[in-house]
C-alpha positions in Angstrom: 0.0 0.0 0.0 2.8 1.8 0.8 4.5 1.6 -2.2 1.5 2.1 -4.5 1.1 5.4 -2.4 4.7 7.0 -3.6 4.4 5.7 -7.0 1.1 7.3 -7.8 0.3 10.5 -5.2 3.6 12.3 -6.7 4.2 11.6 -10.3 -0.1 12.2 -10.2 0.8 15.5 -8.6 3.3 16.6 -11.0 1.2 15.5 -14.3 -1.6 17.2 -12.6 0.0 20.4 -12.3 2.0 20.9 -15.0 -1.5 19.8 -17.2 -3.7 22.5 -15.1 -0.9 25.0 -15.7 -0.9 24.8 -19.6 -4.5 24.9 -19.5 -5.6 27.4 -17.1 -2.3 28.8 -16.1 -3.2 27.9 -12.2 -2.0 25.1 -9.8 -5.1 24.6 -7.2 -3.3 24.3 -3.9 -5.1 20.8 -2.9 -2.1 19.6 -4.9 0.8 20.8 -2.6 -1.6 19.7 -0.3 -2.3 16.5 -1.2 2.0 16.2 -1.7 3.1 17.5 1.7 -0.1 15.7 3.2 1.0 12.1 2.1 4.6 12.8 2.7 4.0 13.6 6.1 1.9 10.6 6.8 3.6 8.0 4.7 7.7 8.8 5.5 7.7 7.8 9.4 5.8 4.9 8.1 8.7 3.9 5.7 10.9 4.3 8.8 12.2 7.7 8.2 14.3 8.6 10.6 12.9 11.7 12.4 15.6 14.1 11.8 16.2 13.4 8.0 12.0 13.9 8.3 13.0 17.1 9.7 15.1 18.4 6.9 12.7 17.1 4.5 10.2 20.0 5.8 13.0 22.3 6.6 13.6 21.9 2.8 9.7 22.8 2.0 10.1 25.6 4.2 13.1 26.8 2.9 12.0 26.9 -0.5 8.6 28.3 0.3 10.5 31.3 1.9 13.0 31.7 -1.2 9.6 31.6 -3.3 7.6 34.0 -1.0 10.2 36.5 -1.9 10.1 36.1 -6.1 6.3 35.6 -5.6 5.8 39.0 -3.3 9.1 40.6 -6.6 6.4 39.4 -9.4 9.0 37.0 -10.4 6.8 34.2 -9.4 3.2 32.9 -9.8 1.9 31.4 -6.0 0.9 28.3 -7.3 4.2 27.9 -8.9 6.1 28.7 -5.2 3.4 26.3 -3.5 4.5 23.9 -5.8 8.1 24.1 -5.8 8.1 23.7 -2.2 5.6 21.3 -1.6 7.6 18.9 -4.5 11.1 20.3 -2.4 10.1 18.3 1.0 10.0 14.8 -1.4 13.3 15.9 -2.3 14.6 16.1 1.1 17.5 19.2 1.9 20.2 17.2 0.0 21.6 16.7 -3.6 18.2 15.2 -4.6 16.7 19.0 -4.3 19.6 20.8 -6.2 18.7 18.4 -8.9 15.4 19.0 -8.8 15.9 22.6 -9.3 18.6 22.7 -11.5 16.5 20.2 -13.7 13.6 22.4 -13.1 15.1 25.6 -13.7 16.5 24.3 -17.6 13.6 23.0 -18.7 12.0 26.7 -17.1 14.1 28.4 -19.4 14.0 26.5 -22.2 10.1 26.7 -22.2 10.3 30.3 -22.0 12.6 30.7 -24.9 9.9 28.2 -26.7 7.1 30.1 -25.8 8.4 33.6 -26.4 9.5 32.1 -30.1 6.0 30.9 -30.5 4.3 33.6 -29.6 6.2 36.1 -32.2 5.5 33.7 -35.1 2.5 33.2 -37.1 1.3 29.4 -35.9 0.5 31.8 -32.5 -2.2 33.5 -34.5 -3.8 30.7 -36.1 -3.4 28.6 -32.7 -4.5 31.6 -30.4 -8.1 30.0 -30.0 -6.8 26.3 -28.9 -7.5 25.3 -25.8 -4.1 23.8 -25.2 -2.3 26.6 -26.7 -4.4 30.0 -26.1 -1.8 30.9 -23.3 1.3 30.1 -25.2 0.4 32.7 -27.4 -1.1 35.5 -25.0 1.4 37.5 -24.5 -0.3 39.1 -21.7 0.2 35.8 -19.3 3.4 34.4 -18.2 4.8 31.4 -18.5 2.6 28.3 -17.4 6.1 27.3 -15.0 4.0 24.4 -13.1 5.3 22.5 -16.8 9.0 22.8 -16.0 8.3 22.1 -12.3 6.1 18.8 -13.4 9.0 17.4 -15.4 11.9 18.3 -13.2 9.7 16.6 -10.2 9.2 13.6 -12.3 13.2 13.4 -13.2 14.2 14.1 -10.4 11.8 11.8 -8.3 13.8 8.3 -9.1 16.0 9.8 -6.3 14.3 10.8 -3.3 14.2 8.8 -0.5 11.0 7.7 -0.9 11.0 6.4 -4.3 14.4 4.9 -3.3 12.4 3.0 0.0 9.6 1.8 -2.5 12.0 0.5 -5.2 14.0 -1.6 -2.3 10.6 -3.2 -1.6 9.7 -3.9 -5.0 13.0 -5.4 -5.8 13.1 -7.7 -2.2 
């Protein structure tokens, strides 16, 4: 059960968000809910020891505070920051997070570049009434970054402690 848990609540999460950021250009917040939620309950079941549970939410809160500050600079959505630190406490405050937001901050950038190609060519015109692509090309909305966070999460997932426990039971 426990296994089934990790594999599906976060990789779910991630899809979830980066899907409802391309196509509304908001994260709902029951999803860094739902992540922090099932980490808290499932980690001290896995036998997390309680101080490396610790820095797992010291990692959360960490990020949510670096986030708060680009959120309250513009430089930041809030369901974006929610996300990113919701996704940072699966990471844990150790290598697995700097992938995570290396990973997350490439793809970032690189979707950016995309989108701000796409939406100076003519394909944004013709494409502007799509439902998957009406924000790429409205250059009045940002960036829909819960994409970029959805694929880093899911790159860098393999790695967390977690999915590291779950993988140990699978292969005993």
């Amino acid at each position: 059960m426990l296994v089934a848990l990790i594999f599906v609540v976060f990789p779910f999460c991630m899809l979830f968000a980066a899907i409802s950021d391309m196509l509304s250009m908001t994260i709902a917040n029951r999803v860094s809910a739902l992540l922090v939620a099932t980490f808290v309950i499932v980690a001290p079941l896995t036998g997390m020891d309680w101080t490396v549970f610790g820095l797992h939410l010291a990692a959360g809160l960490l990020v949510l505070c670096a986030t708060f500050v680009l959120f309250a600079l513009g430089g930041m959505g809030g369901g974006d920051a929610k996300l990113l630190a919701a996704t940072s406490v699966w990471m844990g405050l150790n290598m697995t997070l700097l992938q995570y937001l290396v990973i997350a901050s490439i793809m970032g950038g690189i979707l950016t570049i995309a989108i701000l190609a796409y939406r100076k060519s003519p394909l944004a015109m013709i494409t502007s009434q799509n439902a998957f692509l009406r924000h790429f090309a409205d250059e009045k909305v940002g960036v829909p970054y819960g994409i970029a966070l959805g694929v880093g999460g899911l790159v860098a997932f393999p790695e967390t402690p977690l999915a590291l426990w779950a993988l140990e039971r699978l292969s005993a």
